[in-house]
Steps between C-alpha positions, in 0.01 A plus 500: 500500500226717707296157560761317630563761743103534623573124550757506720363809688194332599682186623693716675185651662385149588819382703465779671188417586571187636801554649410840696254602748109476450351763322243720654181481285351844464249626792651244755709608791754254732373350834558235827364169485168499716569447869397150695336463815655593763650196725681421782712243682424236774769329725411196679773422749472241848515640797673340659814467317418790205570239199312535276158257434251369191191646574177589343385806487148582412388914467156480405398245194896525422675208605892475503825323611793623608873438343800288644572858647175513695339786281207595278364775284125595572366706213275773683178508297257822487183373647763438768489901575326623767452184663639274817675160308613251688805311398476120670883314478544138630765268449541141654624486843369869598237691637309676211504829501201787334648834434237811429654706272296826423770681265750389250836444748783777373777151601529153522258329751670270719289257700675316740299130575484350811547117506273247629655341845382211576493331872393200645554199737481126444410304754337149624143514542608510848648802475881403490693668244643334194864600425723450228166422285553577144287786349490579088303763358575668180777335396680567883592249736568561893543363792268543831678588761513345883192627621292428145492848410635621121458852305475492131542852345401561147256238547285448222188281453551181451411115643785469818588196547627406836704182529679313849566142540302333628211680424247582262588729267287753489364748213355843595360752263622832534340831358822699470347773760466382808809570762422159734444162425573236785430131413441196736713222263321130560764182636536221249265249620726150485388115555785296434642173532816398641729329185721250676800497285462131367142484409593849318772264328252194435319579194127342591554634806593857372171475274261423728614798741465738195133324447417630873559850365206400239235337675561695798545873606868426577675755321871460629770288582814468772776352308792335788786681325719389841413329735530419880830304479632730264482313197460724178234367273568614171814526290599831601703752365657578843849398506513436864259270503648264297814580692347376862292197289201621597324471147306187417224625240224371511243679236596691194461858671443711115240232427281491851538891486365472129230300574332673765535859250334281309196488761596816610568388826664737795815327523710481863821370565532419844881516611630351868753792624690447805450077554798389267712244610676510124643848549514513891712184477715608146581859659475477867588879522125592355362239771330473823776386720477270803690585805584160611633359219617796345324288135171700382197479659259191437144486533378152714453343175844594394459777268723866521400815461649820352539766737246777481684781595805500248372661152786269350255197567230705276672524193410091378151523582468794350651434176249186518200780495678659230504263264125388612443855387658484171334194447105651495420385863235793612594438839805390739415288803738516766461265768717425784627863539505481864760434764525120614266343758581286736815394733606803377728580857793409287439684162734773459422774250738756359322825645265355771667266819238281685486562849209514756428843335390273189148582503530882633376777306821646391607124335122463424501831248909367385326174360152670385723789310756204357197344338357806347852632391538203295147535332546858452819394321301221290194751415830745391613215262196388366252769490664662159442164357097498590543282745265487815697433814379184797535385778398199695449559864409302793124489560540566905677852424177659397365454816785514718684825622850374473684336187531194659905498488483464103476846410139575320219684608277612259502897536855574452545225225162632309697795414780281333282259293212510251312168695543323793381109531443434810520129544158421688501101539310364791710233533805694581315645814592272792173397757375741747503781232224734600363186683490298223571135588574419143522846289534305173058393583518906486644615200235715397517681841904537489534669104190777616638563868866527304399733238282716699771575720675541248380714241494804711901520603558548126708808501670516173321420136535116494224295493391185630498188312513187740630113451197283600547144547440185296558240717235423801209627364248352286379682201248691663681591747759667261222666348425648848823574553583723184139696514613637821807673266243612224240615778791789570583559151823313493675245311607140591761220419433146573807308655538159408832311562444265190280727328186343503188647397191434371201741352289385773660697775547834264296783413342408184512743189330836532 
């Protein structure tokens, strides 16, 4: 009986053991754990807007990063003691900042980072500013505004890549530092051919076009989308179109378009605006109207026009450069988008009456701001899609003072439009021009005298990019004729009614 009770006594002893407290060995006495280091706590916050930022934060050899809250514990070391430390933050899109800390802080340390603005213009290497030219950096995308300036803040470093139709786009390095950065942005440098819409339909015709683009430096192409008499080209997706009967297709538009990707052609569709007997006739509320017969107005050779001034005779060409748009052309061509020339005495236009005030100033600036209205409207449309806004304009008007009763002069409409083509054919310009007895003998003399006068009554950021003619000149001759273009930096597009070319009269591959 007394062992079984020593048993159970000393279990009892042992579940105690385990179940209670510890039990303080003899000699020892209780105690804290050791203390750590001491520390304390680091805040980065913007300054601009107190949210808080990932940063690095280097004290010494110590390097750290901050929480989603902004905030870091520095350990303070010894050798730290009696010393100056400096405490360097940075985080992408601000200023760095170097904080000398010669105690351990009794709070929080809040450092408050300033961000990197960062300004600049764009211009021409003229010095004409750029607007509405796309700027990304970092991820961010903006818009230049309508004298080429644009402010980045938080800017961090980065390649910017600047990018206008039209133009080159253009890739600048930036350090993440600097405040300014302007950039000149370089004009897209164009020699095409004019596609007349059946060869563009023919296929051996088609190919050896394309071939140009090969054994040549042609590197574009002006694709009739409609022409002169109104007649559509291609089987459209415009409803009204087909309505009027104005569509007779002649090319496969998603193939041409495909092919010259394939060469990576700059493609233009050139689109006639206000000559459209198809409309003007259908809907004679859109048209030019004719005060004598009270029937819409007709050209000599019988052909109506839309009338300028009502934005309800916009809409169809519009839609037209739309679609073009959609359909991967670079580049919309409008040509005709003017006010009719002559016996105009009986043309009657919704918001301008002819009278013997025609060619006055106050009518003058009605027709000039008509013209531009409408391309503003186009570049509205079309811009958002990437496409670069044209126009064709009469050669005379960059030398003369008044628009010639059509409504273009080139300052006021290089505001509207990405290019203007003047149309510089010697044969257009009747004898006795500048004393020429037969100007076409001077064609040479006629594109440089155009384009130098030319050239400086830019006001807005279009460029030049004239039509040069085909027809009249001999091969070297048209060589002549299209240096003069590339002497001044510019582009070119060779007018040919049939579209007739041959490598002998183009610039050969560089």
């Amino acid at each position: 009986m007394r062992t079984l009770t020593l048993i159970v006594a000393v279990a009892a002893v042992l579940v105690a053991a385990c179940a209670g407290p510890s039990v303080l060995v003899a000699g020892e006495s209780a105690r804290s754990p050791e203390p750590g280091p001491p520390t304390f706590p680091v805040r980065v916050v913007a300054g601009d807007d107190l949210t808080p930022l990932a940063a690095a934060v280097a004290v010494a050899q110590t390097d750290l990063t901050t929480s989603a809250a902004g905030t870091a514990t520095v350990v303070w070391q010894d050798e730290w003691t009696d010393v100056v430390v400096a405490m360097t933050i940075s985080s992408s899109g601000f200023h760095p900042q170097t904080i000398e800390i010669a105690e351990i802080p009794g709070d929080e340390v809040e450092v408050r980072m300033d961000p990197v603005v960062l300004e600049g213009t764009v211009t021409t290497e003229d010095g004409r500013p750029l607007p509405e030219t796309s700027i990304r950096l970092g991820g961010r995308e903006l818009l230049t505004d309508e004298l080429g300036e644009y402010r980045i803040n938080r800017a961090v470093a980065g390649d910017m890549t600047l990018h206008r139709p039209a133009w080159e786009t253009a890739v600048v390095p930036y350090d993440g530092i600097s405040t300014q950065l302007d950039v000149v942005m370089d004009p897209l440098i164009v020699r095409a051919l004019r596609v007349q819409a059946e060869k563009a339909g023919d296929e051996n015709s088609w190919k050896k076009l394309l071939n140009l683009s090969a054994t040549t430096d042609i590197n574009g192409m002006v694709v009739d989308l409609k022409d002169e008499a109104g007649v559509v080209k291609y089987d459209t997706g415009i409803a009204l179109a087909h309505d009027i009967g104005a569509v007779q297709a002649a090319y496969d538009i998603s193939g041409i378009v495909a092919d010259m990707d394939e060469l990576e052609l700059y493609k233009i569709a050139r689109i006639v605006v206000f000559q459209d007997p198809y409309l003007a006739i259908d809907q004679p509320s859109l048209a030019t109207m004719d005060s004598k017969t009270g029937r819409p107005w007709e050209t000599k050779s019988g052909r109506a026009w839309l009338d300028p001034t009502d934005p309800a005779a916009w809409e169809y060409p519009l839609s037209l450069a739309e679609e073009a748009c959609r359909l991967g052309f670079n580049e919309v061509q409008f040509d005709y988008v003017q006010f009719p020339v002559g016996g105009v005495k009986t043309a009657r236009f919704d918001e301008l009456a002819y009278s013997d005030a025609y060619y006055d100033d106050e009518a003058q600036f009605l027709r000039i701001e008509t013209i531009a209205a409408f391309l503003r409207e186009a570049h509205d449309r079309l811009y958002p899609a990437g496409c670069a806004v044209a126009a064709d304009i009469l050669a005379i008007t960059l030398e003369s003072r008044s628009d010639e009763g059509i409504g273009q002069q080139p300052g006021p409409l290089s505001s509207a439009v990405d290019v203007l083509s003047p149309m510089i054919y010697s044969y257009a310009y009747a004898p006795g021009w500048r004393d020429y007895e037969d100007p076409n003998e001077h064609a040479a003399e006629i594109v440089e005298t155009a384009l130098d006068a030319g050239i400086p009554r830019l006001e807005g950021p279009a460029i030049y990019r004239p039509w040069l003619q085909r027809a009249k000149l001999d091969p070297p001759e048209i060589r002549v004729v299209w240096g003069i273009a590339e002497e001044r930096s510019l582009g070119w597009m060779l007018w040919s009614e049939n579209s007739s070319f041959g490598p002998n009269m183009l610039p050969p591959v560089r």
